[in-house]
C-alpha positions, 0 to 999 in steps of 0.5 A, spaced: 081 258 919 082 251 920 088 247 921 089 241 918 094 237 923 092 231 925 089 231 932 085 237 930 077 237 929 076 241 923 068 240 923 069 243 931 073 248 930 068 250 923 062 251 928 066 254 933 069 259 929 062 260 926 059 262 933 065 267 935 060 273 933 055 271 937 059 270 942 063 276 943 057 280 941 054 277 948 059 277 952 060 271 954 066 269 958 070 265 953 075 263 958 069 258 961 068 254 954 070 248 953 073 247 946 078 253 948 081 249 954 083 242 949 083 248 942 090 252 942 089 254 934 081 256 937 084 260 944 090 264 939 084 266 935 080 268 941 086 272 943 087 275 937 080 278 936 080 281 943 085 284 942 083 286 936 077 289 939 081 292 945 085 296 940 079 298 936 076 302 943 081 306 943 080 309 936 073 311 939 073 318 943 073 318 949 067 322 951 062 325 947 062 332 946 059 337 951 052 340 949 056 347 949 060 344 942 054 342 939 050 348 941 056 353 939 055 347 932 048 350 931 050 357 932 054 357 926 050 353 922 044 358 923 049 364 922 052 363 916 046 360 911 048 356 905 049 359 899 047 358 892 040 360 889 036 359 895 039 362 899 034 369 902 037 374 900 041 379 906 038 387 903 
Protein backbone atom coordinates (compact mmCIF):
# COMPACT_ATOMS: atom_id res chain seq x y z
CA UNK A 1 0.00 0.00 0.00
CA UNK A 2 2.24 2.73 -1.38
CA UNK A 3 1.35 5.86 -3.06
CA UNK A 4 2.49 7.36 -5.71
CA UNK A 5 2.07 11.42 -5.22
CA UNK A 6 4.95 13.11 -5.23
CA UNK A 7 6.54 14.22 -1.89
CA UNK A 8 5.99 10.60 -0.84
CA UNK A 9 8.85 7.95 -0.19
CA UNK A 10 7.41 4.79 -1.61
CA UNK A 11 10.80 2.90 -0.39
CA UNK A 12 9.96 4.09 3.21
CA UNK A 13 6.70 3.43 3.35
CA UNK A 14 7.55 -0.07 1.78
CA UNK A 15 9.83 -0.74 4.62
CA UNK A 16 7.69 0.64 7.25
CA UNK A 17 4.69 -1.32 6.06
CA UNK A 18 7.09 -4.14 6.03
CA UNK A 19 7.61 -4.03 9.66
CA UNK A 20 3.73 -3.06 10.54
CA UNK A 21 3.72 -7.15 12.06
CA UNK A 22 6.38 -6.70 14.35
CA UNK A 23 5.41 -4.05 15.43
CA UNK A 24 1.95 -4.35 16.33
CA UNK A 25 2.84 -7.99 17.85
CA UNK A 26 5.24 -6.25 20.36
CA UNK A 27 3.32 -3.58 21.32
CA UNK A 28 5.11 -0.88 20.58
CA UNK A 29 3.55 2.71 21.11
CA UNK A 30 3.32 3.59 17.19
CA UNK A 31 2.08 7.05 18.01
CA UNK A 32 5.87 7.66 19.18
CA UNK A 33 7.39 6.83 15.52
CA UNK A 34 8.57 9.20 13.52
CA UNK A 35 7.41 8.27 9.86
CA UNK A 36 3.90 8.22 11.27
CA UNK A 37 4.30 11.83 12.34
CA UNK A 38 5.49 13.35 8.67
CA UNK A 39 3.19 9.91 6.75
CA UNK A 40 -0.59 10.57 6.89
CA UNK A 41 -0.96 7.55 3.99
CA UNK A 42 1.35 5.38 6.94
CA UNK A 43 -0.84 6.74 10.27
CA UNK A 44 -4.36 5.98 8.15
CA UNK A 45 -3.26 2.55 7.81
CA UNK A 46 -2.00 2.25 11.53
CA UNK A 47 -5.40 3.62 12.28
CA UNK A 48 -6.83 1.27 10.36
CA UNK A 49 -5.44 -1.86 11.57
CA UNK A 50 -6.12 -1.11 15.23
CA UNK A 51 -9.31 -0.69 14.76
CA UNK A 52 -9.39 -3.59 12.65
CA UNK A 53 -7.84 -5.36 15.52
CA UNK A 54 -10.01 -3.63 18.31
CA UNK A 55 -13.22 -5.01 16.63
CA UNK A 56 -11.70 -8.43 16.18
CA UNK A 57 -11.16 -8.78 20.27
CA UNK A 58 -14.67 -8.17 20.64
CA UNK A 59 -15.53 -11.57 18.47
CA UNK A 60 -13.36 -13.62 21.38
CA UNK A 61 -15.48 -14.67 24.32
CA UNK A 62 -15.06 -12.92 26.76
CA UNK A 63 -14.23 -14.99 29.57
CA UNK A 64 -13.53 -18.89 29.34
CA UNK A 65 -15.90 -21.18 30.75
CA UNK A 66 -16.09 -22.20 34.03
CA UNK A 67 -14.54 -25.63 35.24
CA UNK A 68 -18.20 -27.03 36.05
CA UNK A 69 -19.00 -26.61 31.99
CA UNK A 70 -16.03 -28.46 30.99
CA UNK A 71 -16.54 -30.90 33.92
CA UNK A 72 -20.42 -31.18 32.88
CA UNK A 73 -18.56 -31.68 28.98
CA UNK A 74 -16.47 -34.76 30.51
CA UNK A 75 -19.72 -36.50 32.00
CA UNK A 76 -21.66 -36.55 28.89
CA UNK A 77 -19.06 -37.57 26.89
CA UNK A 78 -18.08 -40.86 29.43
CA UNK A 79 -21.99 -41.43 29.69
CA UNK A 80 -22.86 -41.61 26.03
CA UNK A 81 -20.12 -43.70 24.56
CA UNK A 82 -19.77 -43.51 20.79
CA UNK A 83 -21.45 -45.92 18.53
CA UNK A 84 -20.20 -48.13 16.11
CA UNK A 85 -18.51 -51.55 15.96
CA UNK A 86 -16.19 -50.64 18.82
CA UNK A 87 -18.26 -49.49 21.02
CA UNK A 88 -18.63 -52.23 24.44
CA UNK A 89 -21.32 -53.90 24.21
CA UNK A 90 -24.16 -52.62 27.27
CA UNK A 91 -25.71 -56.63 28.07
Amino acid sequence: MTDTRPGIDNQECAAFQEKLPDLFESQTDLSSLEHLKTCENCAALVRDLEYIAQQAKLLLPIHDPSPAVWSRIENAIQQDPPSGSNAPATT
